[in-house]
C-alpha positions in Angstrom: 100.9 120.2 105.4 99.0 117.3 103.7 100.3 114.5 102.6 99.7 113.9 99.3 98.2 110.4 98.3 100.5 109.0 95.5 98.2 105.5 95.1 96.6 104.7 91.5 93.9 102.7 93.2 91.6 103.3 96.2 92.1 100.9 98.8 89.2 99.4 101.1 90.3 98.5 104.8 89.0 94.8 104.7 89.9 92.0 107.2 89.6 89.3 104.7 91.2 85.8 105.6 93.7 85.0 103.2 95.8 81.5 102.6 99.6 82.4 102.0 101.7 80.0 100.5 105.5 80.4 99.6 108.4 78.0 98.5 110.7 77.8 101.3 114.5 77.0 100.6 113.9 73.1 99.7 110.9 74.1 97.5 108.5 72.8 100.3 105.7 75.0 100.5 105.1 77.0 104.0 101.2 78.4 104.3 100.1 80.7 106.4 96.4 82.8 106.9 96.3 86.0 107.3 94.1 88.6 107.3 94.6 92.2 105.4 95.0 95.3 106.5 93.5 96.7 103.5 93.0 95.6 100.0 93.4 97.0 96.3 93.2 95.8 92.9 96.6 95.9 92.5 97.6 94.3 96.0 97.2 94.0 99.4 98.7 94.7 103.3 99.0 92.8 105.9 99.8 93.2 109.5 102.6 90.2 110.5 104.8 89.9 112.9 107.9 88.3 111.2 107.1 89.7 107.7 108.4 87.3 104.4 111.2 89.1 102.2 111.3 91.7 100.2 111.1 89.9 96.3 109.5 86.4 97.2 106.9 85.1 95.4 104.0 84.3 96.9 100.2 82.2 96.0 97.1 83.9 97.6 94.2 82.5 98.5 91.5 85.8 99.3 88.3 84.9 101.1 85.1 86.9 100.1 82.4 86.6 102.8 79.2 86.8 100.2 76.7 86.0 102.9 75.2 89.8 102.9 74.4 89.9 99.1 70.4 88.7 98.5 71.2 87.5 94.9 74.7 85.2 96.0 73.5 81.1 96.2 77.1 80.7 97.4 78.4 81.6 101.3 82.3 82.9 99.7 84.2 83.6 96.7 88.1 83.0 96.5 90.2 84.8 94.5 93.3 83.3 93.7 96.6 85.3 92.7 100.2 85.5 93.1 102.4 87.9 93.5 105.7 89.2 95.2 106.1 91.0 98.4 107.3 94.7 98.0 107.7 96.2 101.5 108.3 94.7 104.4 108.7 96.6 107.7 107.9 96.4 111.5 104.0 97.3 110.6 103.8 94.5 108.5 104.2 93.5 104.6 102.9 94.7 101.4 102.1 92.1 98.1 101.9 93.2 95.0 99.1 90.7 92.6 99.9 90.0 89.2 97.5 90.1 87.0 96.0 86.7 86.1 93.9 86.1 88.8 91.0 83.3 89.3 87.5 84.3 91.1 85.7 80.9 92.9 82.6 80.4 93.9 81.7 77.7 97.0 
C-alpha cells in the first residue's frame, strides 16, 4: 500500500550549510553548522547525531550557493530565520521557520 504524503509543501533534498545557534541554560549562545537533509518553506531536516530538544528555539543561518545563476553579481544569499525544533529522533531533527525571515546577499 502507498503511503500517503500528508506535507503542504514540496520539499527539495538540499545540502545547504546552515549556522545553528541556540541559548543554552546560562543564555550563552551554542552554534553549530549543519547541513540539511532537505528543505521546505515551512522548515527544514537535518541529519545530527545528538539532536537539540523537542520545543527549543533556534536562529538559522541558510547558505544559498548562487554561483550557477548567469544573472547573480553575488557568490551566496543567507536566509536568516528562527524557529523551534519539532521532532527529534535517531535520524536526526526537524525545525519548523517562523515566518519573518531575512534574505542576504554577499
Amino acid at each position: 500500500m502507498a503511503e500517503i504524503e500528508k506535507r503542504k509543501m514540496e520539499r527539495f533534498d538540499l545540502e545547504l550549510k546552515t549556522y545553528l545557534s541556540v541559548a543554552n541554560d546560562r543564555k550563552k549562545q551554542k552554534s553549530f553548522e549543519l547541513l540539511t537533509s532537505n528543505i521546505c518553506a515551512g522548515g527544514a531536516f537535518f541529519k545530527i547525531n545528538k539532536p537539540i530538544s523537542v520545543e527549543t528555539d533556534v536562529n538559522l543561518e541558510v547558505v544559498l550557493p548562487m554561483d550557477k545563476l548567469k544573472d547573480m553579481k553575488n557568490k551566496f544569499s543567507h536566509i536568516d530565520v528562527s524557529g523551534s525544533v519539532i521532532r527529534a529522533d535517531q535520524q536526526g531533527m526537524a525545525i519548523c521557520f517562523d515566518k519573518k525571515y531575512k534574505i542576504l546577499s554577499y
